[in-house]
ZAVOVO-806071 format. One record per residue: residue number from 1; x, y, z of N, C-alpha, C in turn. Coordinates in Angstrom, 1 decimal. Example, Ala and Ser with C-alpha at 12.3 -4.5 7.8 and 13.67 -1.06 7.14 Angstrom:
2
+--------+--------+--------+--------+--------+--------+--------+--------+--------+--------+
: vexkol :    n_X :    n_Y :    n_Z :   ca_X :   ca_Y :   ca_Z :    c_X :    c_Y :    c_Z :
+--------+--------+--------+--------+--------+--------+--------+--------+--------+--------+
:      1 :   13.2 :   -5.7 :    7.8 :   12.3 :   -4.5 :    7.8 :   13.2 :   -3.3 :    7.8 :
:      2 :   12.8 :   -2.2 :    7.1 :   13.7 :   -1.1 :    7.1 :   12.9 :    0.0 :    7.9 :
+--------+--------+--------+--------+--------+--------+--------+--------+--------+--------+
END
This chain:
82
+--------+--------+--------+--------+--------+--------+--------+--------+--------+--------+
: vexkol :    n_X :    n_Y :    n_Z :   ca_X :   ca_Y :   ca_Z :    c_X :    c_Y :    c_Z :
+--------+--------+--------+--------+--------+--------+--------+--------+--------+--------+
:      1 :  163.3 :  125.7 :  136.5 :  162.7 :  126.7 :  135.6 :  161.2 :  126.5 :  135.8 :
:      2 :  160.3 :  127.7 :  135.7 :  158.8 :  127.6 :  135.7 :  158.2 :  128.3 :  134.8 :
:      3 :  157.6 :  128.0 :  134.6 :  156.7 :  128.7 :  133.2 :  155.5 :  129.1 :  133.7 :
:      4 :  154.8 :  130.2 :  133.5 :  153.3 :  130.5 :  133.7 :  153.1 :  131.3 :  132.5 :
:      5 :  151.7 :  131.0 :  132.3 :  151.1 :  131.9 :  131.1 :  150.6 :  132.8 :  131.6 :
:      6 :  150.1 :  133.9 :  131.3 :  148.9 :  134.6 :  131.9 :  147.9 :  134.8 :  130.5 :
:      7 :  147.1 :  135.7 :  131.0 :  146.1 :  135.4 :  130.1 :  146.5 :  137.2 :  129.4 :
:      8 :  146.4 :  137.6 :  127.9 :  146.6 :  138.6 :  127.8 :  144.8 :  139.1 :  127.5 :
:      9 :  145.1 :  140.5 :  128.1 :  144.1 :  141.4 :  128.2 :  143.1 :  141.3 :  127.0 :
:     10 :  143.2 :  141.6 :  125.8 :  142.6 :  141.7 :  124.2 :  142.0 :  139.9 :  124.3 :
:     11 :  142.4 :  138.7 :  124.8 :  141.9 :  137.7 :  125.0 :  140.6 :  137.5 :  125.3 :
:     12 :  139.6 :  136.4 :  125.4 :  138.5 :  136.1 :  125.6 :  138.5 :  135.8 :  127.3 :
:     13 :  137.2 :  136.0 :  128.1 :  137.4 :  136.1 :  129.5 :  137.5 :  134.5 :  129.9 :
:     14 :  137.1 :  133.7 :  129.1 :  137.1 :  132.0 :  129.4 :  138.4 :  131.2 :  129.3 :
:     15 :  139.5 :  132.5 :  129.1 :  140.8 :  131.7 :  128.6 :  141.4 :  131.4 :  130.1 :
:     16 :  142.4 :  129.8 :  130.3 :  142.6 :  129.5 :  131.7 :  143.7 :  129.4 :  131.6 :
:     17 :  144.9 :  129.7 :  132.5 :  146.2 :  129.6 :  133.1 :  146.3 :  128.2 :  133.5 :
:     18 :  147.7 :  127.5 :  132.8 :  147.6 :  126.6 :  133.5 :  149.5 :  126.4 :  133.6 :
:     19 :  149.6 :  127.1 :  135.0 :  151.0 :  127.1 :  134.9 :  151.6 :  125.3 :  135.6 :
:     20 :  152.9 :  125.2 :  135.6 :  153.2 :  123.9 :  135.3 :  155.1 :  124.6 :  135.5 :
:     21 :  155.6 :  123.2 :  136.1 :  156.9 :  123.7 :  136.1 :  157.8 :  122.6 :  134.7 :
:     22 :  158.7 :  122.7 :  134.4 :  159.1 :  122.3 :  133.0 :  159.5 :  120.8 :  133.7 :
:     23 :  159.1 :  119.8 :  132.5 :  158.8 :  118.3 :  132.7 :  158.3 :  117.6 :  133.4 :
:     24 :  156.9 :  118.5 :  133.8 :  156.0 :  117.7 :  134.9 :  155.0 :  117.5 :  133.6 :
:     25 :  153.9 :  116.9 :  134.5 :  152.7 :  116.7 :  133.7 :  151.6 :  118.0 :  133.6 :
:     26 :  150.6 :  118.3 :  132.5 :  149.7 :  119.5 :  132.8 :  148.7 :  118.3 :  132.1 :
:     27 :  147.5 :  118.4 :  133.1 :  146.0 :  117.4 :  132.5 :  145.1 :  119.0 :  132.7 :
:     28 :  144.8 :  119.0 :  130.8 :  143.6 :  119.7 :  131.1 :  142.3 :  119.6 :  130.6 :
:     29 :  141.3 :  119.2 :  131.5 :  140.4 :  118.7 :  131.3 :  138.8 :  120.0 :  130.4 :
:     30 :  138.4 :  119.3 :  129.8 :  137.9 :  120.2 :  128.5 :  136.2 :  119.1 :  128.5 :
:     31 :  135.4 :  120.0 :  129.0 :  134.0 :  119.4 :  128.9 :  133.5 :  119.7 :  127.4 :
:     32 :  132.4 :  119.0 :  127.2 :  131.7 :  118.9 :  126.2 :  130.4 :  118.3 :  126.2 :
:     33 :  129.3 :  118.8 :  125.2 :  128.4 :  118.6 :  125.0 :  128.0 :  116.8 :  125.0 :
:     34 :  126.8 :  116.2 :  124.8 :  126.4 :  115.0 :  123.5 :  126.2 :  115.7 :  122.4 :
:     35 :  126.0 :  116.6 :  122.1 :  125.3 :  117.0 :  120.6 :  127.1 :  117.1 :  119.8 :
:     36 :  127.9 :  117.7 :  120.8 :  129.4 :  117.6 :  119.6 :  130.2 :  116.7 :  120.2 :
:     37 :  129.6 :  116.0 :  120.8 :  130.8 :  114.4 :  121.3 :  131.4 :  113.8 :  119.9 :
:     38 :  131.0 :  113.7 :  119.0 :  131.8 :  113.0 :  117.3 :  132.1 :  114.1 :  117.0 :
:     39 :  132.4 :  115.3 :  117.5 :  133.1 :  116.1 :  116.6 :  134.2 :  116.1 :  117.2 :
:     40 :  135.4 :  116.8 :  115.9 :  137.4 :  116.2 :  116.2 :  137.1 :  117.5 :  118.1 :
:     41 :  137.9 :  116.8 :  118.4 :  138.5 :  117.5 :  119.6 :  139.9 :  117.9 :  119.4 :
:     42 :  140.4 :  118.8 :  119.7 :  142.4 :  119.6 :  119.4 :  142.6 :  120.0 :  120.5 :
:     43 :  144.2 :  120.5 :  120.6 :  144.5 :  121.4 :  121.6 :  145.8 :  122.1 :  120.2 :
:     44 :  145.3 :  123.2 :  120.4 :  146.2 :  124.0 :  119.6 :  147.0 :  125.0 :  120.7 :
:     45 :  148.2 :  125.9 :  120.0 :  149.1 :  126.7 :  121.0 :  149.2 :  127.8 :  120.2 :
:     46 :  148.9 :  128.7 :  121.0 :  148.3 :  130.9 :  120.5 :  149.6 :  131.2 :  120.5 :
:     47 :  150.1 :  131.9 :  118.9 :  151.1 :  132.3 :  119.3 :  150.7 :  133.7 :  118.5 :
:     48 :  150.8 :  134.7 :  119.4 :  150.1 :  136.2 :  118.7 :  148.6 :  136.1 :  118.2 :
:     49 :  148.2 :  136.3 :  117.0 :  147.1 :  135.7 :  115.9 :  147.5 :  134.4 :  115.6 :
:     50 :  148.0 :  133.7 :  115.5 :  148.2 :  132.7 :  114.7 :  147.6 :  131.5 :  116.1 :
:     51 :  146.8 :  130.3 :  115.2 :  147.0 :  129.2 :  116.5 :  147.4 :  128.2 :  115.8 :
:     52 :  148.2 :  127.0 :  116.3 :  148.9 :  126.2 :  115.8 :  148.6 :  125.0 :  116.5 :
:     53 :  148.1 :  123.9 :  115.6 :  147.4 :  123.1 :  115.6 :  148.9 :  121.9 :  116.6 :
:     54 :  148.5 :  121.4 :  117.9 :  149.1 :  120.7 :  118.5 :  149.0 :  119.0 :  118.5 :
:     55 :  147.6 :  118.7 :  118.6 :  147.2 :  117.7 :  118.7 :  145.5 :  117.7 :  118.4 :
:     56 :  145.3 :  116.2 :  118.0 :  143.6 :  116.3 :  117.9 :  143.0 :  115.0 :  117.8 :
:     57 :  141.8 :  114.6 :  117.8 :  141.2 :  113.4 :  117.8 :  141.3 :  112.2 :  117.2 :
:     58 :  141.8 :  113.1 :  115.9 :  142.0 :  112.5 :  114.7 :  143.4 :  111.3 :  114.5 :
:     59 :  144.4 :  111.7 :  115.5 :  145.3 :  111.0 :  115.4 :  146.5 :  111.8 :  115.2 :
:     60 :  146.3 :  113.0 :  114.9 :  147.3 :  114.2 :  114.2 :  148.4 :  114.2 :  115.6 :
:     61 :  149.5 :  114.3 :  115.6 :  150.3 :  114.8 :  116.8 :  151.4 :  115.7 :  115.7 :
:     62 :  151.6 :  117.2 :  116.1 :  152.6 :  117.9 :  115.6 :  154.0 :  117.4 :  115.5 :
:     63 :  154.7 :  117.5 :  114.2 :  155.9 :  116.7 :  114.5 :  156.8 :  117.0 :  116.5 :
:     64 :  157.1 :  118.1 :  116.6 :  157.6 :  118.6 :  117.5 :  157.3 :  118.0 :  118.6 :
:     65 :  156.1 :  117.6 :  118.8 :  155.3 :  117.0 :  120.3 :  155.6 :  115.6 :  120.2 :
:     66 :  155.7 :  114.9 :  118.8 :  155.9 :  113.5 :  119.0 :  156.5 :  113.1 :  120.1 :
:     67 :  155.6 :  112.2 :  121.4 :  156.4 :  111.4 :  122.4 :  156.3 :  112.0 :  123.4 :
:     68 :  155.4 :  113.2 :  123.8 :  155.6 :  114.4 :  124.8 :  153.9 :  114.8 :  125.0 :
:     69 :  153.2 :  114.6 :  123.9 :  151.5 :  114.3 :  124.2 :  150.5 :  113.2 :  124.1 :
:     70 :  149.8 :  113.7 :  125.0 :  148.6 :  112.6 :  124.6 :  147.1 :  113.5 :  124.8 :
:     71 :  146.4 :  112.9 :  123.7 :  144.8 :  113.1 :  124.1 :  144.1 :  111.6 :  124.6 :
:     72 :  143.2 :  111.9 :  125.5 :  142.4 :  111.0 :  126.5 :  141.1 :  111.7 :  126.1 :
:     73 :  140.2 :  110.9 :  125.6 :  138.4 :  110.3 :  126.0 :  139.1 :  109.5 :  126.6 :
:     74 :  137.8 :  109.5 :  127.7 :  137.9 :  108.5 :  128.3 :  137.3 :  107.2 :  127.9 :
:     75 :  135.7 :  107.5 :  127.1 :  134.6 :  106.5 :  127.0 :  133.8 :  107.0 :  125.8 :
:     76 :  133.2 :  106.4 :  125.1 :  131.8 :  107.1 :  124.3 :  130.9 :  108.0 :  124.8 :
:     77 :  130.8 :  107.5 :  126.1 :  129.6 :  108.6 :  127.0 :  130.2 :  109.1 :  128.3 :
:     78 :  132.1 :  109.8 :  127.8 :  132.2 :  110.7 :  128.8 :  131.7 :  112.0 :  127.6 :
:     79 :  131.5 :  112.9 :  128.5 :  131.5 :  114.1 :  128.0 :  133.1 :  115.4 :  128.1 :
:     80 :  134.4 :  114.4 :  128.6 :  135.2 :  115.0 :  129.0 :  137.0 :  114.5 :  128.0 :
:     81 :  137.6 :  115.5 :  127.6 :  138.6 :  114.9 :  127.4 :  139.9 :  115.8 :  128.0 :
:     82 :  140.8 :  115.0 :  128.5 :  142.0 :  115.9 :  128.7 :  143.3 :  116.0 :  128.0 :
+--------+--------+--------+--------+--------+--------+--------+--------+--------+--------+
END
């Protein structure tokens, strides 16, 4: 089985496809400023209007993902998390 997303039209032009086949890995790498490096970092999942909080800096993992995500900083002064 493969899964792709595409990006739907009414979306923002910055939104990225990241297709992946089911139980591989997907790293996606997410830059950032120094001025919002202490702020929480997430990855949420769009479902219509609604977005649904997946994961975040804070420690939060959605029950559902337990054991299936991870968030990565690398360092205090990367500017990158995947």
């Amino acid at each position: 089985v493969s899964l792709e997303v595409s990006q739907d039209p009414a979306q923002a032009s910055d939104a990225h496809i990241y297709p992946v086949d089911v139980g591989r890995t997907v790293t996606i790498n997410c830059p950032f400023t120094s001025a919002n490096s202490q702020k929480r970092k997430s990855l949420c999942k769009k479902t219509g209007q609604d977005c649904f909080l997946i994961i975040d800096s804070t420690g939060y993992v959605s029950g559902s993902y337990t054991g299936r995500i991870r968030l990565n900083i690398a360092g205090t002064n990367t500017l990158m998390f995947s």
